[in-house]
GUDODO-226167 format. One record per residue (C-alpha): x, y, z. Coordinates in steps of 0.5 Angstrom, whole numbers, plus 500, padded with zeros to 3 digits. Example, Ala and Ser with C-alpha at 12.3 -4.5 7.8 and 13.67 -1.06 7.14 Angstrom:
2
NUSE,525,491,516 $
NUSE,527,498,514 $
//
This chain:
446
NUSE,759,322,680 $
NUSE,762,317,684 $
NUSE,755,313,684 $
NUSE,758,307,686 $
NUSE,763,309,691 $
NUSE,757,312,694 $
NUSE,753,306,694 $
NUSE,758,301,696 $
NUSE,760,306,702 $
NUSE,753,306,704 $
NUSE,753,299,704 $
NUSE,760,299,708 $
NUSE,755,303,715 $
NUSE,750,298,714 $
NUSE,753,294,717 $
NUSE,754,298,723 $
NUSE,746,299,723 $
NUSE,745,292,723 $
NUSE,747,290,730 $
NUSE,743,294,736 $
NUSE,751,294,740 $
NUSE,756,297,737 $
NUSE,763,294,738 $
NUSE,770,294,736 $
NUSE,769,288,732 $
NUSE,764,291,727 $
NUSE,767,297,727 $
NUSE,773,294,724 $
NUSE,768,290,719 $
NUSE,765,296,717 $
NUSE,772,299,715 $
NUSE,774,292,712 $
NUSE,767,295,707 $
NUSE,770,301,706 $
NUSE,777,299,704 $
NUSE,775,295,699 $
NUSE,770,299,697 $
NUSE,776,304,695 $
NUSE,779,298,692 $
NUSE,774,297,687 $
NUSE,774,305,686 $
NUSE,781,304,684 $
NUSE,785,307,690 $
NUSE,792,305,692 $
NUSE,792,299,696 $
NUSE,796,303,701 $
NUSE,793,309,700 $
NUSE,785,304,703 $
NUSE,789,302,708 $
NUSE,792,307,711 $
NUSE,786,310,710 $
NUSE,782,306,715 $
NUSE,786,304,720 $
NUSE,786,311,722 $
NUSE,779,312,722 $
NUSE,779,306,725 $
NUSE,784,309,730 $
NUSE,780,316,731 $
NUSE,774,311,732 $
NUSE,776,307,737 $
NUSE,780,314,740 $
NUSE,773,318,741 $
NUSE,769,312,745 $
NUSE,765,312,738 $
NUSE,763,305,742 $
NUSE,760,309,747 $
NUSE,756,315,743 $
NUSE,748,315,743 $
NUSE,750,315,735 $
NUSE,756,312,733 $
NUSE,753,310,726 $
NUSE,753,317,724 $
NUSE,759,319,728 $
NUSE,764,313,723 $
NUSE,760,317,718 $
NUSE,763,323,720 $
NUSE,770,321,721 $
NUSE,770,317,714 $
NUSE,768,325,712 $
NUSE,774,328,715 $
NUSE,778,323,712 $
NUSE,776,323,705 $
NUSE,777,330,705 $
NUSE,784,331,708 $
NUSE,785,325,702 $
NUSE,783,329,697 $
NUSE,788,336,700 $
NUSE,783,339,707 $
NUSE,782,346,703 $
NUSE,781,349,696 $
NUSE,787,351,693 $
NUSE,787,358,689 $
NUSE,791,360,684 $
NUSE,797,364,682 $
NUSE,794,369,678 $
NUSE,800,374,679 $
NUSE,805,375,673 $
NUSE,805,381,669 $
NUSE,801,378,665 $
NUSE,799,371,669 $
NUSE,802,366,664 $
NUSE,799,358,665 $
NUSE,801,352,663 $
NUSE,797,347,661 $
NUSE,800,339,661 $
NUSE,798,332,660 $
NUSE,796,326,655 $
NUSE,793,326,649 $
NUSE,786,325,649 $
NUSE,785,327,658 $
NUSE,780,333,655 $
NUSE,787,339,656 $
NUSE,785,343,650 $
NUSE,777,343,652 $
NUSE,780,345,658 $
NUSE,784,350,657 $
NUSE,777,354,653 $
NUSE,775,353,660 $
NUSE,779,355,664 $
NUSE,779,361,660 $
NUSE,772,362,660 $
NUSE,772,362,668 $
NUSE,777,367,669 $
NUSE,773,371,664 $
NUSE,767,371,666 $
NUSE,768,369,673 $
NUSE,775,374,674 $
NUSE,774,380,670 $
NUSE,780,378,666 $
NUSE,782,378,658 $
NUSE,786,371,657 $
NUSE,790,369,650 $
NUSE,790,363,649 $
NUSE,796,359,646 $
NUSE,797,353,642 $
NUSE,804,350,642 $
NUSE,801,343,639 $
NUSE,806,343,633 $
NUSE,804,336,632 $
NUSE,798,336,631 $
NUSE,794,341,626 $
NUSE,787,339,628 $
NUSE,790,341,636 $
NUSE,790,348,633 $
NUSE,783,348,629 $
NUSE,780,345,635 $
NUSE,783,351,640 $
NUSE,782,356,635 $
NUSE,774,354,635 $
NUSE,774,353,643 $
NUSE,776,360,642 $
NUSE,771,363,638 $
NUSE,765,359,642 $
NUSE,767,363,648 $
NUSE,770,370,645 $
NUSE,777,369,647 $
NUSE,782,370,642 $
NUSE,788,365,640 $
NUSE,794,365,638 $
NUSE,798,361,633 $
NUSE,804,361,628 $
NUSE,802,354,625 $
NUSE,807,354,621 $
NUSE,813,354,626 $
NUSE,815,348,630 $
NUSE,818,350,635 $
NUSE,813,351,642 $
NUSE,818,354,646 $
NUSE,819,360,641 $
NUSE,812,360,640 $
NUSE,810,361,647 $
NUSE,815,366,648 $
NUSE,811,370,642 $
NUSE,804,370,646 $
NUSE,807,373,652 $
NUSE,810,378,648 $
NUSE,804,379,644 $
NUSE,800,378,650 $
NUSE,804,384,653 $
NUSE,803,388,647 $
NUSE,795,388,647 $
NUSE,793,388,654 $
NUSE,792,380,656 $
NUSE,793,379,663 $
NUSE,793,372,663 $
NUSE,797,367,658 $
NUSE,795,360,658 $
NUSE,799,355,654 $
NUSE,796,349,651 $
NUSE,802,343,650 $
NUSE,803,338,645 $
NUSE,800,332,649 $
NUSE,802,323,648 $
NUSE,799,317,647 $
NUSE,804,316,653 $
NUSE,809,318,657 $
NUSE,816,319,653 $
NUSE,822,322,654 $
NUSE,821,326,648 $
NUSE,815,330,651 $
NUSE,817,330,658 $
NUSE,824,334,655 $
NUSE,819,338,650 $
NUSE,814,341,656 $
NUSE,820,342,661 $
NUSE,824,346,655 $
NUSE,817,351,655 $
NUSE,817,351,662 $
NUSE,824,353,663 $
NUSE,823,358,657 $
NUSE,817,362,660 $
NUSE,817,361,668 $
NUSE,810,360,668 $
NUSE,807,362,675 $
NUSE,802,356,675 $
NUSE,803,350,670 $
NUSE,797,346,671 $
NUSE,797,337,670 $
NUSE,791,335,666 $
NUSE,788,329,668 $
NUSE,782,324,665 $
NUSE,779,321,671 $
NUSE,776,316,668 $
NUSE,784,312,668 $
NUSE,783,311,675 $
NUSE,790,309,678 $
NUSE,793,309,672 $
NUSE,792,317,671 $
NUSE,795,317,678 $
NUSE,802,314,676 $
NUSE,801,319,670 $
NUSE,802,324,675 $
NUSE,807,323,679 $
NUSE,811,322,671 $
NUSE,810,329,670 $
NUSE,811,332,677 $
NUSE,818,329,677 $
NUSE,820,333,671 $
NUSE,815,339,671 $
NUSE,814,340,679 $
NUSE,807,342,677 $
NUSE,802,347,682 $
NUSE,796,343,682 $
NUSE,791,337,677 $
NUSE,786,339,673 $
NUSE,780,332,673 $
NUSE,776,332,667 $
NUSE,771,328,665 $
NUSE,767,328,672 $
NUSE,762,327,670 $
NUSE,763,320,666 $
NUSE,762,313,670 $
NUSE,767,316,674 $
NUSE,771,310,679 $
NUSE,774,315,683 $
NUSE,781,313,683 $
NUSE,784,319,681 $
NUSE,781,323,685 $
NUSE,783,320,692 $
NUSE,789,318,690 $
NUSE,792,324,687 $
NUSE,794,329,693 $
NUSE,798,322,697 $
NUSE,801,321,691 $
NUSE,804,327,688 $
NUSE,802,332,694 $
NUSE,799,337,689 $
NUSE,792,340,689 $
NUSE,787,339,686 $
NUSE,785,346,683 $
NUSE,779,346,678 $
NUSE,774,339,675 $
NUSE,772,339,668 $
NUSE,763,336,669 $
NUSE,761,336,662 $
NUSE,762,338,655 $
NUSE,759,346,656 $
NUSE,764,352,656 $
NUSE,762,353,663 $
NUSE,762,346,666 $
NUSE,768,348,670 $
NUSE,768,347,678 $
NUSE,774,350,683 $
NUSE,776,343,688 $
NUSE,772,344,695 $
NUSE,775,337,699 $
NUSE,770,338,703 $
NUSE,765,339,699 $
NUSE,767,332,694 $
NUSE,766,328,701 $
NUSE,760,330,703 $
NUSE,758,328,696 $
NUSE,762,321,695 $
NUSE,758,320,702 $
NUSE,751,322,698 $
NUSE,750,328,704 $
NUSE,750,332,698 $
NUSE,753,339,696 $
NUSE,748,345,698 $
NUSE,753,351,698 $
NUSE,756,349,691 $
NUSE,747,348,688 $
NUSE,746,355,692 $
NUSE,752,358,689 $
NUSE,750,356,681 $
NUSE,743,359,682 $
NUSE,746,365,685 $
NUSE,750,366,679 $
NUSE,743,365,674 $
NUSE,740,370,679 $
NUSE,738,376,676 $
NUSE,735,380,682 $
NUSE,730,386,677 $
NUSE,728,379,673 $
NUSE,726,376,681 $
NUSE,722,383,682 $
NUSE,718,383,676 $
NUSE,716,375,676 $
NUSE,714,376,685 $
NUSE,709,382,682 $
NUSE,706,376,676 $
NUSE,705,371,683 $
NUSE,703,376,687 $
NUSE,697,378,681 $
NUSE,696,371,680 $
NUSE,699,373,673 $
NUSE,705,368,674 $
NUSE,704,364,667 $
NUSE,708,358,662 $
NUSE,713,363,660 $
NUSE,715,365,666 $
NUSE,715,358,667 $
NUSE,720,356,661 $
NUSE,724,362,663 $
NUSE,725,358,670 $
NUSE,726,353,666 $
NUSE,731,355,662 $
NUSE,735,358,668 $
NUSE,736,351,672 $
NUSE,739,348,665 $
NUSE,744,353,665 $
NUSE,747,351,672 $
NUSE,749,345,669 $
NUSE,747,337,668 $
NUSE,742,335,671 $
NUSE,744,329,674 $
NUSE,749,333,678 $
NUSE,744,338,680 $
NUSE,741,332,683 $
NUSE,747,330,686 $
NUSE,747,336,690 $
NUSE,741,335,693 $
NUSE,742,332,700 $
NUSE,739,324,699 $
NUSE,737,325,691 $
NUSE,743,321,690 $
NUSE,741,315,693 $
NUSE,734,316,692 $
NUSE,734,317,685 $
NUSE,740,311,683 $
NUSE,736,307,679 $
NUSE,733,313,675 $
NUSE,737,315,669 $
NUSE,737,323,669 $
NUSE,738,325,662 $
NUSE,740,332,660 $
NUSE,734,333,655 $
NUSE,730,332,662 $
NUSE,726,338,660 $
NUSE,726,336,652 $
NUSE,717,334,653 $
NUSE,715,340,658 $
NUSE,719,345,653 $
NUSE,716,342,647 $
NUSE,709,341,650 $
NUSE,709,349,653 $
NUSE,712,351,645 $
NUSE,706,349,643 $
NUSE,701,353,646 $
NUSE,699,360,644 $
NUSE,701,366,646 $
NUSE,695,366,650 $
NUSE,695,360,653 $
NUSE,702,360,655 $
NUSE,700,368,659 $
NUSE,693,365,661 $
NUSE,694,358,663 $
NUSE,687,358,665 $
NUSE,683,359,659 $
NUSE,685,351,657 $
NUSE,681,347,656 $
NUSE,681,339,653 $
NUSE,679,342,646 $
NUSE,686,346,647 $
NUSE,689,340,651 $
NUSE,689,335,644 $
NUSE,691,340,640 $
NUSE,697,342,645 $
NUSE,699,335,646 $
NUSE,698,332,637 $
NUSE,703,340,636 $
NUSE,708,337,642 $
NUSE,708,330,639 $
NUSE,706,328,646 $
NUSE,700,325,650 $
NUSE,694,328,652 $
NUSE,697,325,659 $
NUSE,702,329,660 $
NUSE,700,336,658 $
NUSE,694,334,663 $
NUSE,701,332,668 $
NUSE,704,339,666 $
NUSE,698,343,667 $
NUSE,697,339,674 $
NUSE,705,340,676 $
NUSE,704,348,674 $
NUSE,698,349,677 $
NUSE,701,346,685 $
NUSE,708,349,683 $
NUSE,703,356,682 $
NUSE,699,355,688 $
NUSE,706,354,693 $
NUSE,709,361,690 $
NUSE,703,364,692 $
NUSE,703,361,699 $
NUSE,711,363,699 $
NUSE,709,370,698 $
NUSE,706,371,705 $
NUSE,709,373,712 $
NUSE,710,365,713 $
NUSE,714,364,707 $
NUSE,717,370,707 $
NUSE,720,369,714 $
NUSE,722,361,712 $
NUSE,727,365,706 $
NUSE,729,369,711 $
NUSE,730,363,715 $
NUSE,734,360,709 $
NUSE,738,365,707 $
NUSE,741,366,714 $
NUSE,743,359,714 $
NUSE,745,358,707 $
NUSE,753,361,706 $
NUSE,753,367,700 $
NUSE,745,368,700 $
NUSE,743,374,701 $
//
């Protein structure tokens, strides 16, 4: 997620760190490498300009010529700045209405269908709501097929009249069947365009007269950089919408929409869309993006999804195993397991403060887990619960079973047996004390 911004910026301080004085002239240097930085990521010329000049401003204004760490202190201030480019705080949503009708908007292909799944999924399970789901594509049947699969992939029921053509009157039955069967949320995926065109632009604006949603919502792929910003403005022009979706974070992403965006259409970003899964859906935090773009990592938000896989009677059971010394290769897998479903790795990895930076050569693949899975599957029930037992007669077996080396398995067993003896260390007053300490300093952990 914005790899080469990152790297660029990070290029732009260096220059900072190359001089044993700081001065006005280098600061000014320094800023000319994060403009252009920003440039290469796709942002308005404008929007960069404006942008570093009143860092440089700010620089220049706090004597950060004067500070014991005026490196850090830029670093800081280019913090702040991004995070007030990308809207300062997180914006909520409008979840009042009777029920909350939502509306989905933008071009054909920026993800909008998938995304309304998604959004359906987060309030589901995240706000205890029961949403329906409306398809007012009319042009598109394979729209209402896909939806109807979105749908049923998250148990969410879809509403459709396949043969209607009209959206508005379509719409206009959800809410009433909505209201009917007990929906607290509508959320109303529209017909979307190869490009912005007046036809469109009066169709989506006669929906949102007709049913007066309390949240109308523009989706929007951030792999088209600038063009997705001028897209926007199109739209809110006409719909006058409360808030961007960013789908497709996860790709090679410039990061043009994103810093951009809020300048431009002074709306919010509200959610990002950063993979293919239902769940792969995150509420907008400015700050929390910047320190990132920055490679300072995003702790709060790595926390929070690793509590959202917590499960406390699980964690009890798994801290008698490592306290008998019982803690086995299914307990293992099950760890496993849980660190998948907190999402792709690479962004787990970009969470980690420094990992980005780190490990920017590496290419972090989903299935990163595929040869532990495959060597852990082919040991018996014995061995996986009495590790120890596993000797090289066991090993060659595991490793032709897995379709891996004798190498790896050895590497397994070695990570395991390291990762074993640390939980164990991690059970006594010292380690205990240390969580403590962690969990006082870590906002949500308890």
């Amino acid at each position: 997620m914005f790899d080469n911004l990152s790297s660029k910026l990070d290029k732009a301080f260096h220059i900072l760190k190359g001089h044993g004085k700081i001065t006005e002239v280098n600061v000014a240097e320094t800023m000319k490498e994060v403009r252009r930085a920003l440039l290469d990521a796709d942002v308005n010329f404008k929007i960069a300009k404006d942008f570093t000049t009143r860092v440089k401003d700010k620089a220049i204004g706090q004597n950060v010529l004067t500070t014991l760490q005026p490196g850090q202190l830029l670093v800081k201030l280019v913090k702040d700045e991004l995070t007030e480019l990308m809207g300062g705080d997180a914006a909520g949503m409008n979840l009042s209405g009777h029920p909350t009708v939502i509306l989905m908007s933008g071009l054909q292909g920026s993800g909008k269908t998938t995304f309304s799944g998604k959004l359906a999924n987060f309030l589901k399970t995240k706000k205890g709501k029961k949403p329906l789901l409306v398809a007012c594509d009319v042009y598109r049947p394979a729209a209402i097929n896909q939806l109807h699969v979105v749908g049923d992939s998250i148990g969410v029921e879809v509403y459709s009249e396949p043969e209607n053509k009209n959206p508005v009157s379509i719409a206009e039955n959800a809410i009433r069947h909505a209201k009917s069967n007990g929906f607290n949320v509508v959320i109303v995926d529209t017909a979307g365009r190869l490009a912005v065109d007046e036809e469109m632009m009066t169709e989506i604006a006669n929906v949102h007269q007709a049913i007066k949603p309390q949240e109308t919502l523009f989706v929007v792929d951030s792999m088209t950089g600038q063009d997705a910003v001028n897209t926007a403005k199109a739209f809110n022009d006409r719909l006058d919408f409360d808030g961007v979706i960013l789908t497709k974070l996860d790709g090679d992403t410039r990061g043009g929409a994103a810093l951009s965006i809020k300048s431009v259409v002074n709306k919010p970003i509200k959610f990002v869309g950063t993979g293919e899964k239902m769940d792969a859906i995150d509420v907008f935090y400015p700050s929390r993006m910047a320190d990132r773009i920055l490679g300072m990592g995003d702790v709060v938000s790595l926390v929070e999804r690793a509590q959202e896989q917590f499960d406390e009677e699980e964690a009890r059971k798994l801290q008698k195993k490592i306290a008998k010394n019982e803690f086995g290769f299914d307990d293992f897998l099950a760890q496993i397991q849980q660190v998948k479903k907190m999402g792709s790795m690479k962004d787990l990895v970009g969470m980690i403060p420094g990992a980005s930076k780190a490990m920017q050569d590496v290419e972090i693949e989903d299935d990163a887990f595929k040869h532990i899975e495959a060597i852990i599957h082919s040991m018996t029930p014995i061995e996986r619960s009495k590790p120890s037992i596993i000797d090289m007669k066991r090993k060659t077996r595991i490793a032709k079973g897995s379709g891996t080396k004798i190498e790896q398995v050895n590497q397994l067993m070695k990570q395991f047996d390291q990762m074993s003896k640390m939980m164990k260390m991690m059970q006594g007053p010292g380690g205990k004390q240390l969580m403590k300490m962690m969990g006082s300093r870590m906002p949500g952990m308890r």
